[in-house]
C-alpha angles and dihedrals in degrees: 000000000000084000090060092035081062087037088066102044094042117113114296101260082215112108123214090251094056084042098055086049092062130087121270098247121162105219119097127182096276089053113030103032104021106038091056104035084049091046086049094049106043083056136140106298085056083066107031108030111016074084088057100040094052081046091059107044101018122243100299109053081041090068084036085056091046085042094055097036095045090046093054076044097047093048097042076050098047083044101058085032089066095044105054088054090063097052153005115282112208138197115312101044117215096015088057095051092054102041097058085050113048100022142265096285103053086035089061094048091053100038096046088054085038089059103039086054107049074045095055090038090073093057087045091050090040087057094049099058087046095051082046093056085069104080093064095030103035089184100055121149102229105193095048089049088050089057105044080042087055094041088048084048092053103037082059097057099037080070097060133284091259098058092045085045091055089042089066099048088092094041075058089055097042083051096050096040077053080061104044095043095051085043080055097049103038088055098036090049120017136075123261088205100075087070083080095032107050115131124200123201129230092288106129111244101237098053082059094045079057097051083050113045099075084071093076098030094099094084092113098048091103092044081063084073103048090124094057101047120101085227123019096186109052098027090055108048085041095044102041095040095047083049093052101051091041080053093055097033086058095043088051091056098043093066092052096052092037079058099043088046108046138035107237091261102060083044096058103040105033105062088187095062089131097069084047095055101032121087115261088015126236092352094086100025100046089061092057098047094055090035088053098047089041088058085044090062088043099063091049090057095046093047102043097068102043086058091056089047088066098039081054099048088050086048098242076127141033105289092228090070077075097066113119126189099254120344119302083007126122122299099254096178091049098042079055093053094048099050094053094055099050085050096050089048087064096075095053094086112205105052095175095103094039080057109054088041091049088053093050079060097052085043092053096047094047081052099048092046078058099043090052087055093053096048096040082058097031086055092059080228107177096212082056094096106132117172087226104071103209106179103241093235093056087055091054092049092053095049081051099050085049096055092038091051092054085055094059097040092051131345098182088049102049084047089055095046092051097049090053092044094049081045091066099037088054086051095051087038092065105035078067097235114164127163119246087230118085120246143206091274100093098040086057090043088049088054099049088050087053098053095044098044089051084053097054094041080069081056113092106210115259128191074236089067102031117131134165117262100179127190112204121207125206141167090206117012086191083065091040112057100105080065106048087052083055091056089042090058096045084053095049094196082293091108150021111274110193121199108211122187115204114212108184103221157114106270083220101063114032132174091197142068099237094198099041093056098042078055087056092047100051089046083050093065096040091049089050086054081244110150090217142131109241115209136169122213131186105211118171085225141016101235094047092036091058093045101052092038096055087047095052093046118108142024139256106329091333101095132145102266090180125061116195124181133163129263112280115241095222135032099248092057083045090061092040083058101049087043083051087043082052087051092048093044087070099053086059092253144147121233118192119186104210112210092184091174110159109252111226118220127259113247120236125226 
């Protein structure tokens, strides 16, 4: 940890050059990444139900509970961390990240459910301080609180992401003087002996680690506003890692003055146990309670949009949602979109289940963000080259822990978040939609051939393994297809059946675009239905040509061991073909000649 701590602070690997080519932006990574990520973890759950939790399973399963849940946090955090100092990290955030590394299509299941749900967050955030208002105005009307709460939300980030993010710095001082004066209060009045004394009653441990995780789930809030920050890759790994650690330093200490300052009753059964214990009662706490759960519906609003401008601009959605007011301005579209929704939502009435489901959501993406670190070390990948080292197992476990923690907070919900999700991959998935970036695939694809191919290599070769790996020639594959189906039905899918088109040339004047007909080629097979590798080769003459190129193909123990061409057309390309099969002969393999004449049916009568 302290390797990574040093990784952080260490010299900005961007040079002034790079610097001067960027856009002029104005947040930086206290501001932009910090403020927001902070705001969303010292929430609501911290005020109304850690005093429940430590009431329920006693003081020291409570900081095992931080422990566990700050550590799933801490690597989701060191994850995208690494990753945003690898590359640049767009608008969009974590769709972005995973899009460009899994590809448009997963990128797309997970971003459309991350942006309904930072949508629908500000309507569940909108509801609790209402609900909250409640304990100073009993008669309260809360939907028409939620939706003058919404309106204020939105009115703030329809004037920029740097004005909302100011606004909150003294939402951040109201939180933290909640702090001090509970701190005040547990030590002036309570009773130190009750840390050895705590009890706890028969609640299992893991239903109250559920009730208790969202509050840490707010560690990518400032990753929702990459493509506003002055310096993606050094403001979000500082930013969302030293959050993340304030988050855990202070939910390591509440438990310990909750404790000091009430008896477990009055723990379990008063959820505004803060306002008894701190000094001047609710006058200070209750500020930064409202003040905690109000920056919480900010950074939904902020982020929400931003996620629906990147789906935009890769065309999941209608292009127009990317429009911003000026360039590099706010997405108004979006802002508008947004808006609507969390209003709408207000008139739904229950929101309990929409919850749970919308945190499944947050839980998936954190575990796919993981999951892309791991493969991207686990690839050996050489672009993969990220300031912030993150051991690639640590990553895993941590995709795991978020999955498996969805699972124990609500099995019926995350079932529900991952049909809906492989609904929409299956629906980008046939509508045919791919980036025009690379992505980690093929790294991972390259890595699990290199370690296969070095296995088999171990493998002597047995008639009881034996398969036919056949390589085809052709002059013309277009002439030739009755005889590469030929070869596709000898192979039977057993082997690998490679197409080869000779071209009889010089390399350095070519009349013809290589690549672009071993493209056509390839489109040519798949198009046939044939399960075959098309390639295109430039030889000075046939019966060398054939020779070098069937001793070339292949890789690492996986050559072509059968030869097949069609039947020549003239006697001296016959004995050009039997000199090529002697040839062959020597290098130990088969040569078929292929006479795929069309039989004409015998007539009755």
């Amino acid at each position: 940890m302290i390797t990574i701590l040093r990784q952080l602070f260490s010299r900005d690997t961007l040079s002034k050059k790079a610097r001067r080519s960027q856009p002029q932006k104005q947040l930086g990574a206290f501001l932009g990444v910090f403020t927001p990520t902070i705001l969303t973890i010292l929430g609501v759950i911290m005020y109304l139900r850690f005093g429940w939790v430590l009431g329920q399973v006693g003081l020291t399963k409570t900081l095992l509970i931080v422990v566990l849940a700050n550590a799933i946090t801490l690597v989701a955090a060191l994850s995208l961390s690494a990753i945003a100092t690898n590359t640049r990290v767009g608008v969009g955030g974590a769709y972005f990240i995973i899009s460009r590394s899994l590809g448009l299509d997963i990128g797309g299941a997970i971003g459309l459910p991350l942006f309904l749900s930072q949508a629908l967050s500000v309507t569940l955030y909108a509801f609790g301080l209402a609900e909250s208002l409640k304990i100073v105005w009993a008669d309260v009307p809360v939907q028409l609180a939620a939706f003058l709460i919404t309106l204020a939300v939105g009115a703030l980030a329809f004037r920029g992401a740097g004005f909302a993010l100011r606004s909150q710095l003294p939402i951040l001082a109201l939180i933290g003087l909640s702090l001090i004066v509970m701190a005040w209060g547990a030590l002036s009045g309570g009773e130190l002996q009750r840390l050895w004394s705590s009890s706890e009653v028969e609640t299992g441990f893991w239903p109250v680690f559920a009730v208790f995780f969202p509050a840490v789930t707010g560690v990518m809030a400032g990753l929702s506003l990459s493509g506003d920050l002055a310096e993606p890759r050094t403001a979000i790994p500082r930013g969302t890692v030293f959050a993340t650690l304030t988050g855990l330093v202070v939910y390591l200490l509440v438990p310990v003055l909750l404790c000091v300052g009430a008896d477990p009753l009055q723990l379990r059964e008063d959820p505004l146990i803060w306002s008894r214990i701190a000094l001047f009662g609710p006058w200070l706490v209750l500020p930064g309670l409202w003040g905690a759960i109000f920056s919480s519906a900010v950074g939904s609003m902020l982020g929400a949009p931003r996620t629906l401008q990147a789906l935009a601009v890769d065309r999941l959605v209608p292009r127009r949602l990317s429009r911003t007011a000026h360039k590099g301005g706010e997405p108004v579209n979006g802002i508008w979109v947004t808006l609507a929704i969390a209003l709408g939502a207000i008139f739904l009435g229950d929101l309990n289940t929409v919850a749970e489901v919308v945190t499944m959501f947050f839980l998936t993406v954190y575990g796919v963000v993981c999951l892309v670190a791991a493969l991207e070390s686990l690839s050996g990948n050489p672009s993969w080259r990220p300031r912030i080292q993150v051991p690639w197992w640590l990553s895993l476990a941590g995709s795991a822990a978020c999955f498996a923690v969805m699972i124990l907070i609500n099995l019926p919900a995350s079932l529900l978040a991952v049909m809906v999700e492989f609904g929409i991959w299956f629906w980008i998935k046939r509508r045919g939609r791919r980036g025009h970036w690379g992505n980690l695939w093929r790294d991972v694809y390259e890595a699990i051939i290199h370690w296969a191919l070095h296995r088999l290599d171990n493998h002597r070769m047995t008639a009881r393994n034996w398969r036919p790996h056949i390589l085809v020639f052709a002059g013309n594959i277009e002439n030739r297809l009755e005889l590469i189906r030929f070869a596709d039905w000898f192979s039977e899918g057993r082997g690998l059946l490679t197409v080869c088109e000779l071209r009889v040339g010089d390399l350095l004047n070519l009349d013809i675009d290589v690549d672009a007909r071993r493209k056509e080629v390839n489109r040519l097979l798949d198009r046939e239905g044939i399960d075959a590798f098309g390639d295109v080769d430039v030889v000075q003459d046939v019966e060398r040509g054939m020779v070098a190129v069937a001793q070339a193909n292949g890789i690492a123990g996986l050559e072509s061991n059968t030869v097949m061409i069609g039947w020549p057309d003239s006697q001296e390309r016959l004995v050009t073909l039997l000199r090529v099969a002697r040839s062959l002969q020597k290098l130990s393999k088969s040569f078929l000649i292929g006479n795929m004449r069309q039989i004409v049916p015998p007539v009755e009568g």
